[in-house]
C-alpha positions in Angstrom: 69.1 -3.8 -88.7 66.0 -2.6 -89.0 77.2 -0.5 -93.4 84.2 -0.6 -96.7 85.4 2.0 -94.6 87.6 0.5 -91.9 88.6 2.2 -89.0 91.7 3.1 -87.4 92.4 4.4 -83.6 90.3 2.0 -82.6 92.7 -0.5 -80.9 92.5 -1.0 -76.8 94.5 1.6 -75.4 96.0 0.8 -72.3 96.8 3.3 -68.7 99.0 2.7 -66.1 97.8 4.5 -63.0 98.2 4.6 -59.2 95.7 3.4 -57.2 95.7 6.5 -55.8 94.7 8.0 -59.3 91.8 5.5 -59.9 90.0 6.4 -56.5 90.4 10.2 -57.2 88.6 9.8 -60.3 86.1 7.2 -59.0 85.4 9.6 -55.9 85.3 12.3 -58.3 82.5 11.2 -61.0 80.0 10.0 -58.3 76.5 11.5 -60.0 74.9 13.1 -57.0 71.5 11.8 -58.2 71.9 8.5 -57.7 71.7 6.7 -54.9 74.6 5.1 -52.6 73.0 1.9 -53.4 75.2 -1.2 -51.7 74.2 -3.4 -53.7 71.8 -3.4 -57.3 69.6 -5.8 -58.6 68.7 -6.9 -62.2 66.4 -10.2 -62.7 68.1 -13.1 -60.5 71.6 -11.1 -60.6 72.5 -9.1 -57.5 75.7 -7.5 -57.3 77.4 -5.7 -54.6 79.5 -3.2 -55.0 83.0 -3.6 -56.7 81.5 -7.2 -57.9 79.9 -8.3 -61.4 77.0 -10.6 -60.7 75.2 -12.9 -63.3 72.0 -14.3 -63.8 68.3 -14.2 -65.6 65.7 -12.2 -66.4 63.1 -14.6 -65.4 60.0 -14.1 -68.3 56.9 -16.1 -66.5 55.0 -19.0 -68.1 51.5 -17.8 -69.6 49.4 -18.4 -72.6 53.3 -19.7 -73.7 56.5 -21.0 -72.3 58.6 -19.1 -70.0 61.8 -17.7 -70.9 64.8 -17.0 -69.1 67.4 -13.9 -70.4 70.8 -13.6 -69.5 71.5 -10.8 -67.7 75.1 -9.6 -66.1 75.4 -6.3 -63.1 78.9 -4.9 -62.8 78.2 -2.8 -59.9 81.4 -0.6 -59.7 83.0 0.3 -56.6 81.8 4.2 -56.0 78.3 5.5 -57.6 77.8 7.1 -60.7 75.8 6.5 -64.0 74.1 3.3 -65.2 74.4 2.7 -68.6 72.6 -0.2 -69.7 73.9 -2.2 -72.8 71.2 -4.6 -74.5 71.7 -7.0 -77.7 70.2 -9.7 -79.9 66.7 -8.2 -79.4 67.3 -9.4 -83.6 69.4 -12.0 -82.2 70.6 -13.7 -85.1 72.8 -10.4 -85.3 75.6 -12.4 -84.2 78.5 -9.8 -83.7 76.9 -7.5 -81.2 75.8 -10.2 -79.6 79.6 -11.7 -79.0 80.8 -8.5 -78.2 78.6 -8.3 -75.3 80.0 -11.6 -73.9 83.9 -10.6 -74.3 82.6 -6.9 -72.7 81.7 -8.4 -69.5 84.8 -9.9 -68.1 86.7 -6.8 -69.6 85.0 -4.4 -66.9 86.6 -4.2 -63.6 84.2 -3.2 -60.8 86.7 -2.3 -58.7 87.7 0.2 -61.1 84.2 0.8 -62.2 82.2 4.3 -61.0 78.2 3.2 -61.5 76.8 0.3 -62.6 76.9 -1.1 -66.1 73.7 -3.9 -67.0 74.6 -5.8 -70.2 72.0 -8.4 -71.7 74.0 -9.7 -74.5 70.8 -11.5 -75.8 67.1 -11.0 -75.4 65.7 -13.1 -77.7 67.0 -16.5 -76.9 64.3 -18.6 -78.8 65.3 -16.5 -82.1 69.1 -17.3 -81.6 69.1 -21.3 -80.5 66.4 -21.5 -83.5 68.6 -19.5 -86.2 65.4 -17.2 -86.4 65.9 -14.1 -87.7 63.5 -10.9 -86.6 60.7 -12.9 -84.8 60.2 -15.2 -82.1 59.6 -18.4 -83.2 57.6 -18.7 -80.0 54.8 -16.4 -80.6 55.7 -15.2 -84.0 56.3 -11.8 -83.4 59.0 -9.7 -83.0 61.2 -7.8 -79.7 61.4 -4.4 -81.5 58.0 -2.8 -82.2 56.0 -3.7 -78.8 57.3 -1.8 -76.0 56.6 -1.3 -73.3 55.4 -4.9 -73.3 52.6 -5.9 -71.8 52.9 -8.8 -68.8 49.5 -10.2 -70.0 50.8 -11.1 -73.4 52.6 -13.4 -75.3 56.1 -14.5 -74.3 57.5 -11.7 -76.4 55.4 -8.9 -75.0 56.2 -10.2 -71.0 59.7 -10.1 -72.0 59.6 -6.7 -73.2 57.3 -5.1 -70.6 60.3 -6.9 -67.9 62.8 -5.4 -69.8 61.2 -2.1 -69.5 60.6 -2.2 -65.7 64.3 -4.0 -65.0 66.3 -2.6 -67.2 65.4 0.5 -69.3 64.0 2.5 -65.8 67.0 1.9 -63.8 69.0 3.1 -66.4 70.8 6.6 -67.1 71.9 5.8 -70.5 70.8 3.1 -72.8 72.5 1.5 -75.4 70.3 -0.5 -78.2 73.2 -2.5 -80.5 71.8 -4.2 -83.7 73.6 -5.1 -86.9 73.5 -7.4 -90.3 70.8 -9.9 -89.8 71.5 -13.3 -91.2 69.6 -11.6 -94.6 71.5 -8.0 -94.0 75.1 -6.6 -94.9 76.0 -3.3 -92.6 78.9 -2.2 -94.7 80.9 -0.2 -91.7 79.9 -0.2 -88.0 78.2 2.9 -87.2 76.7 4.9 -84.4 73.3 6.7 -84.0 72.6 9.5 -81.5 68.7 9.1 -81.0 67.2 12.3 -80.3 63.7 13.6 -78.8 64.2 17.3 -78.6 65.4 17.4 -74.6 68.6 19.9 -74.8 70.7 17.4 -72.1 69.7 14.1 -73.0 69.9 14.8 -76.5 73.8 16.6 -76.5 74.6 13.7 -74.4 74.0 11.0 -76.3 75.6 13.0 -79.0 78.5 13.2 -76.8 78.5 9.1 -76.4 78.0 8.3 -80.2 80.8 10.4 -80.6 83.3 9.2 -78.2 82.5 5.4 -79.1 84.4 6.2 -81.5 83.3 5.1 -85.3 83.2 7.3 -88.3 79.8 7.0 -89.4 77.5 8.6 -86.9 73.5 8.8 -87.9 71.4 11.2 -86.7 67.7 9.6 -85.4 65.2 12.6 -84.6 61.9 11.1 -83.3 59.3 13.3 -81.5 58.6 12.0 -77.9 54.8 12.6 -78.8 54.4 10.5 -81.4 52.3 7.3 -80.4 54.9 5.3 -81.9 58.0 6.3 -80.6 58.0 4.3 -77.3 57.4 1.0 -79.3 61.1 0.5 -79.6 63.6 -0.7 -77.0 65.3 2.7 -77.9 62.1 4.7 -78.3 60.6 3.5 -74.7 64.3 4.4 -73.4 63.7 8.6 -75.0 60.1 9.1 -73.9 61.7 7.7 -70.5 64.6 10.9 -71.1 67.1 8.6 -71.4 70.4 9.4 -72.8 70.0 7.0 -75.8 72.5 5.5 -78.5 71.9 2.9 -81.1 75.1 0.8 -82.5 74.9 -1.5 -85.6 78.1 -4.2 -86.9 78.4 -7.3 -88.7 76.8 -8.7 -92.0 74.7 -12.2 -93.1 75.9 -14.1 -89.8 79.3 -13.7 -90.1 81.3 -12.6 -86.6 84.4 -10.8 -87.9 86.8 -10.1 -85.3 87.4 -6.6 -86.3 83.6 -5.8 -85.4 84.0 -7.5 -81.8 87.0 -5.3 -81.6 85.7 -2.4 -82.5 82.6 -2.8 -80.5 83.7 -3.8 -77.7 86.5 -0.9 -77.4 83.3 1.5 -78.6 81.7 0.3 -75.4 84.8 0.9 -73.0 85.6 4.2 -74.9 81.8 5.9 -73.4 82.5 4.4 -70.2 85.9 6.5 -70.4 83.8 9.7 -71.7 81.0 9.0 -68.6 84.4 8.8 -66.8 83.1 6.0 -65.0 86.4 4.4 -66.0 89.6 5.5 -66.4 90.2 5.6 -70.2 90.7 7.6 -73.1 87.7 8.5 -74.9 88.9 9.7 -78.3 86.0 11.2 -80.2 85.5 10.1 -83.7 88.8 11.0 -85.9 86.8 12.2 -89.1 83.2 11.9 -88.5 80.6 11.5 -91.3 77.4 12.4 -90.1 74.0 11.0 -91.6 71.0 11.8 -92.1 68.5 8.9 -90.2 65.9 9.6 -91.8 66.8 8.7 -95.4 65.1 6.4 -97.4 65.0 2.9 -96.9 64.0 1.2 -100.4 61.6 -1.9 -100.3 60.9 -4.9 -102.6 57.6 -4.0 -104.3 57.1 -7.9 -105.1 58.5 -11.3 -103.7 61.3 -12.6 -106.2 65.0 -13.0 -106.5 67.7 -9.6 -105.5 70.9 -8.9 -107.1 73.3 -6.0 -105.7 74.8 -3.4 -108.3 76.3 -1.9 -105.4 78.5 -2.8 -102.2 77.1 -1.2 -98.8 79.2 1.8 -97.8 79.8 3.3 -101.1 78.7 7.3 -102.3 76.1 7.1 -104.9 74.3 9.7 -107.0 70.4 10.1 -107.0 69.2 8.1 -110.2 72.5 5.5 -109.8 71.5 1.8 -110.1 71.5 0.2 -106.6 70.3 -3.2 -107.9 67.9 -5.2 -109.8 65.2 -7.8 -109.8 64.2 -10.4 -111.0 61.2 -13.1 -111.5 62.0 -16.8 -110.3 63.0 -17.9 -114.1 65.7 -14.9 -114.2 63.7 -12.4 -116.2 64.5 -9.1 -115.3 61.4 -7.4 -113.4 63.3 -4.0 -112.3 66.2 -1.7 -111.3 66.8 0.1 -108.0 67.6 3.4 -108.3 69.3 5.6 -105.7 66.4 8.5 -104.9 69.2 10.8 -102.9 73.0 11.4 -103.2 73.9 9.5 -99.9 76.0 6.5 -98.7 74.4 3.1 -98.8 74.5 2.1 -95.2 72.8 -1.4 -95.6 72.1 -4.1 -98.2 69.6 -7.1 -98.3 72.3 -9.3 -98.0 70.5 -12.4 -100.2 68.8 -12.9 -103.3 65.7 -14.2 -101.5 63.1 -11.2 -101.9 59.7 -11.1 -100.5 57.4 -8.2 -100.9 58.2 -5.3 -98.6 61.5 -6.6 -97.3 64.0 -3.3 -97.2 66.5 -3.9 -100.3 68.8 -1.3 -99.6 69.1 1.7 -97.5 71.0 5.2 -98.5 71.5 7.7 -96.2 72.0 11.8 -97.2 75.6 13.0 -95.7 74.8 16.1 -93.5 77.3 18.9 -93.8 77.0 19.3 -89.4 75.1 18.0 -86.9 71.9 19.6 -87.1 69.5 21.2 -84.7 66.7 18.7 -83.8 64.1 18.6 -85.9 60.6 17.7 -84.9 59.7 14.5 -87.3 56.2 13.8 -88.7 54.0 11.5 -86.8 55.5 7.8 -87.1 
């Protein structure tokens, strides 16, 4: 990601309706701005409506290899949103990843108002290759270069496609992440991304809400800063996207409770965008978090050891760790600089300079008005 609180209330919950009842609702939650479209169009993957359509987004050959990204349109049977739902840009990040394959045949479109676009996994050299972060391709990595740039490297034509394919025909984007093959998220958790728009911003509020987990960050970023679009989920804001961010799973393991809970998160908003019919129950006891707490990084390369487990409370000054050289002498202690819960471990002892060791997050006592972020 770049968090052991288990949740309840998450299970599938299941609606017997009339068919008269579904097209009522479908009629009903048609968005008047968009389009009647018969059919919509991702990559190779055209889908008309009340059919799910697969295929590739085809990134070209140039200065490397081409690459081809799997891509599946569920084009519902009346118009409404599109929400857009995109993992393994980090794609050894297995359990988001897996969710997004067991979401896809779990959408009806014949019960489906709008369009939903899921891209299980963008980085496809990074996952075959056990890669984590970068492309083993051209070294670099899916998360810092939008918009992309169709000139560049196989990871910067794949991003500036995914920008022009999927983040501009979207309404709402999702952006799911999660433990790394290095990283331990404790507890799956949601993150409203905010850029100081009233609508989009309450909105995808709303959403991180009605997926339904208990931790909920809060991610302020100012759509001015030159760094903001840079991200799958920052390109998506300065866009005025509605925007959410969703993280699960730990050091390569898929544990069937995350796919659960993720891919019921992911029905739950398409209940609250009523583009199903579906409870969306909101959070049961939400702890809201502050996004922009401090991430702790290795000042040196060497060997990590955990005092901690992720998703604990700790107190400012409370030992969060220790390193040490390669011959086991001690080197220095991580301490916690806020009160907060520790959202995210470095899952291994392998430490090299600058690699995030641990991450603790300040509890917010409400959700708080947006706040306009320093440059970043």
């Amino acid at each position: 990601m770049n968090h052991s609180i288990r949740h309840s209330g998450l299970q599938a919950m299941v609606i017997v309706a009339s068919a008269a009842a579904i097209t009522a609702l479908l009629s009903a939650t048609a968005d008047a701005q968009q389009p009647d479209r018969s059919t919509f169009t991702v990559g190779t993957a055209t889908a008309q409506r009340a059919t799910t359509a697969t295929g590739v987004i085809a990134v070209p050959a140039g200065s490397d290899s081409a690459l081809a990204i799997p891509v599946a349109v569920i084009h519902g049977a009346h118009p409404g949103p599109v929400v857009a739902f995109v993992a393994g840009t980090h794609a050894t990040e297995y359990s988001t990843i897996i969710a997004m394959q067991r979401l896809i045949p779990r959408i009806d479109p014949a019960k489906l108002a709008g369009t939903v676009i899921i891209v299980p996994a963008v980085n496809i050299p990074s996952f075959t290759s056990m890669t984590p972060i970068r492309n083993p391709v051209d070294g670099k990595t899916m998360v810092g270069g939008y918009p992309g740039d169709t000139a560049g490297t196989q990871s910067q034509r794949a991003m500036a496609l995914l920008t022009s394919q999927v983040i501009a025909q979207a309404d709402v984007v999702v952006d799911f992440h999660g433990g790394d093959l290095d990283e331990d998220v404790g507890a799956p958790f949601s993150a409203v991304v905010r850029g100081g728009r009233a609508k989009p911003d309450s909105e995808g509020l709303r959403m991180a809400m009605a997926f339904g987990l208990n931790h909920i960050l809060i991610m302020d970023r100012s759509a001015e800063a030159p760094r903001t679009g840079g991200t799958l989920a920052g390109q998506a804001l300065i866009r005025g996207k509605t925007v959410i961010l969703v993280a699960a799973g730990r050091s390569g393991v898929v544990a069937p409770a995350d796919l659960t809970t993720i891919v019921n998160g992911s029905l739950n908003m398409l209940g609250a965008l009523k583009m199903l019919i579906r409870p969306a129950p909101h959070a049961l006891h939400p702890l809201f978090l502050d996004g922009a707490g401090p991430r702790i990084a290795a000042e040196r390369a060497g060997v990590w050891f955990a005092s901690v487990a992720p998703n604990v409370m700790v107190k400012k000054g409370q030992q969060l760790g220790y390193t040490t050289d390669f011959l086991g002498q001690k080197t220095g202690a991580v301490l916690s600089p806020v009160d907060g819960l520790v959202v995210y471990i470095h899952g291994v002892p392998s430490m090299q300079r600058g690699v995030v060791l641990v991450e603790v997050l300040p509890v917010l006592p409400s959700v708080p008005e947006w706040r306009a972020p320093s440059a970043r």
